[in-house]
N, C-alpha and C positions, 0 to 999 in steps of 0.2 A: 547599441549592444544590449540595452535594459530590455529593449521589447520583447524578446523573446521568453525572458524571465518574467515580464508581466503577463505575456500570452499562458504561459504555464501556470503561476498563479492565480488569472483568471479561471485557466480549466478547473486546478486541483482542491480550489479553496475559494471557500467565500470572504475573503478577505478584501477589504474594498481596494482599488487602484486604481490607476489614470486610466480613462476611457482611450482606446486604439480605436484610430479607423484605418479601416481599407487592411486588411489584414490578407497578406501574401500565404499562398500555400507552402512556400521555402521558410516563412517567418514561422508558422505554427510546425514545422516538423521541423526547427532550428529549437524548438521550444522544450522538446522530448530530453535533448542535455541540461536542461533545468531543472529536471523533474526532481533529483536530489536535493539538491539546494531549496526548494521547495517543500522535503520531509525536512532538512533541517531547521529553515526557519518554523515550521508547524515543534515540534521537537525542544526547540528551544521555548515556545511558544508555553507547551505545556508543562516542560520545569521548570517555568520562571511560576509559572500558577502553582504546582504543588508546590513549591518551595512555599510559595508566600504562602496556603495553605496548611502546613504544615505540623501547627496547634491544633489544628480541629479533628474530629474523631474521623478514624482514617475512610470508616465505611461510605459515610456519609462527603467525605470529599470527594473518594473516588469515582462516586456517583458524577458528583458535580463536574470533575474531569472527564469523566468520559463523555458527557454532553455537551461540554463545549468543542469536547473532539469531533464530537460527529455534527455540532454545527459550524464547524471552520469547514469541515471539508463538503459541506452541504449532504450529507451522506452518500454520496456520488459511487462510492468504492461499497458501499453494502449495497444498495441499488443494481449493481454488478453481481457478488455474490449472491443478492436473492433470486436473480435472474438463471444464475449460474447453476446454482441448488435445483430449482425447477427442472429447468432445461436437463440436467443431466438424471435424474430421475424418472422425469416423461418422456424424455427422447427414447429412451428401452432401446441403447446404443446407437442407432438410430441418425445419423449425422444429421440426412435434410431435417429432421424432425425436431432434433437437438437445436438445430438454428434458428428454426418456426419460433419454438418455445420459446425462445431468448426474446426474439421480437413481444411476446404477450405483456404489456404494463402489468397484467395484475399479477398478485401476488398467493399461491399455491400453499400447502402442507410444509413442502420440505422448505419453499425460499422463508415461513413464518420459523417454523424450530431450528434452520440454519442462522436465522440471526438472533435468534432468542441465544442460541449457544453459544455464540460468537461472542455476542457483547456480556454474557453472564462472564464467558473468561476472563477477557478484559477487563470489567469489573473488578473481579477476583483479585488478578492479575495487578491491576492498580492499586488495590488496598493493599495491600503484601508491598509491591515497591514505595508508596508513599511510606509507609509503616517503619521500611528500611531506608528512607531518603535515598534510594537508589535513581536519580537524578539520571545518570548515563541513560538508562534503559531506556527512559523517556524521551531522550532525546534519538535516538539509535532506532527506534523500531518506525519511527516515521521514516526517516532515511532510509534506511536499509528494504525499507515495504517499497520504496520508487525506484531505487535500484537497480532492484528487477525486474521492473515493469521497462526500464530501460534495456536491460539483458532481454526479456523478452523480447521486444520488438525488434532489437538485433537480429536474435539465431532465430526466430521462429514468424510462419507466413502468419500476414494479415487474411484472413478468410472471407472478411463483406470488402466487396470493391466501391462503396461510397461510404461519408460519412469524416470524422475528423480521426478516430483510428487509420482510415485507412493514406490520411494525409499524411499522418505521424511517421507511417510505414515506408513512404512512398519515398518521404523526401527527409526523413534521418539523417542528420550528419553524422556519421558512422566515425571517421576518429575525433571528432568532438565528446561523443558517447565512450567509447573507450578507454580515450584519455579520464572521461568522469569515473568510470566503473572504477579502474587502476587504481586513481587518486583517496576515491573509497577505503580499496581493500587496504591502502597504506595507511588513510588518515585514521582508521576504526582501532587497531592494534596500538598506535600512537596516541589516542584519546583513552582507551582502557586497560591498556596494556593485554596479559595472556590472556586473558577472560574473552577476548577478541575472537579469540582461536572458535572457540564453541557455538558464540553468534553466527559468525561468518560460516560454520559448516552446517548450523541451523540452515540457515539463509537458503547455501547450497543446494541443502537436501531435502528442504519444502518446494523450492524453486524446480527442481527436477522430477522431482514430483507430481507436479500438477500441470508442468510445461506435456510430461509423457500424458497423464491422461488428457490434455487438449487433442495431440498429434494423436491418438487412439480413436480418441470421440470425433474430431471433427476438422482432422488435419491443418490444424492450426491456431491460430488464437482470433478472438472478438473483444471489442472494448466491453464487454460486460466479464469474460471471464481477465483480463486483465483488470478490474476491480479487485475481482476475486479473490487474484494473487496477491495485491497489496493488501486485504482486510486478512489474511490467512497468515500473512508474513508478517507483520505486523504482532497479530496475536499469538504464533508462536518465536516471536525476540521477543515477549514479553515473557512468555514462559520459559522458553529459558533464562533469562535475565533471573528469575524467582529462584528457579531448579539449582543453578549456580548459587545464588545467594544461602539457599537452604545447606548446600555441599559444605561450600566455605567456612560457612556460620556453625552449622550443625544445627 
């Protein structure tokens, strides 16, 4: 029953684990309903650090969190966005062209100032929560970023027919996935009570978002713009997280 939670593990994060062999293509899209549990242990992972950090001057932590965050996750999900940035720039709407681009390793104009932007907010974004011991947030925006990279692969086509995206797609356990999302939307409002209400329609409303411009640009999704979605969703539950904090507080 663990293997598929280490399969996902292994994708999501560089966290070390038992070496798998012989890895079944039902094992790795059994794996897709992990993917949460996976933002929370990452989540858990990084308020147990800002806690213990929590003396130190906030700028200079947040730094330090943010790179441990992008070395858990191998930067795998900005890899994705940088790709994604490119691609939808150069494609000049352009679908086949749009998917060319995704395939290019290097790196473009818009994939260098889309991650310069991205991680400056997070930055931001983490000094502000560390500052406020806002602990939840931390823990909620890695969740809630695999969430809907699980709702993605649900409602929306896989586009490359090889590769482990397109195993993920193939071989889903769809009320395994379901039952995860559910359990989500009920354990979030339970862990922070109303404040819930605003993340989750964050969530929603990034999530729809950028599902419509895929189905626009290139009728469907690819493991690079599913990165995407998680570094996007991610950095805005942190801004909300803040926006709320600022509301509350004044």
């Amino acid at each position: 029953m663990l293997r598929p939670f280490i399969i996902a593990l292994q994708f999501l994060t560089r966290i070390p684990t038992p070496r798998l062999n012989e890895l079944g293509e039902q094992e790795i899209g059994r794996s897709l309903a992990w993917y949460p549990l996976v933002g929370l242990l990452l989540g858990l992972l990084l308020a147990t650090l800002g806690w213990f950090g929590r003396e130190l001057p906030a700028s200079l932590y947040a730094a330090v969190l943010l790179a441990v965050w992008v070395t858990l996750t191998g930067a795998l999900h900005l890899d994705g966005l940088a790709d994604s940035a490119d691609a939808w720039l150069g494609g000049l709407g352009d679908r086949e062209k749009t998917l060319e681009i995704m395939k290019d390793p290097y790196c473009g104009p818009a994939a260098v100032v889309t991650l310069v932007l991205v991680l400056l907010i997070k930055f931001t974004a983490l000094e502000h929560l560390l500052t406020t011991e806002n602990w939840e947030a931390l823990v909620l925006a890695p969740v809630l970023g695999r969430t809907t990279l699980v709702v993605l692969f649900l409602t929306t086509p896989y586009v490359r027919p090889n590769g482990l995206g397109s195993l993920l797609a193939n071989h889903l356990p769809r009320r395994a996935c379901i039952i995860v999302i559910l359990f989500t939307l009920v354990a979030v409002p339970l862990f922070i009570g109303i404040a819930a209400f605003w993340l989750l329609l964050a969530a929603a409303g990034i999530f729809f978002a950028l599902r419509t411009l895929m189905l626009r640009r290139i009728s469907g999704a690819t493991g690079d713009t599913a990165g995407a979605l998680i570094e996007i969703t991610e950095t805005v539950m942190l801004l909300t997280a803040v926006l709320m904090n600022n509301v509350i507080h004044g």
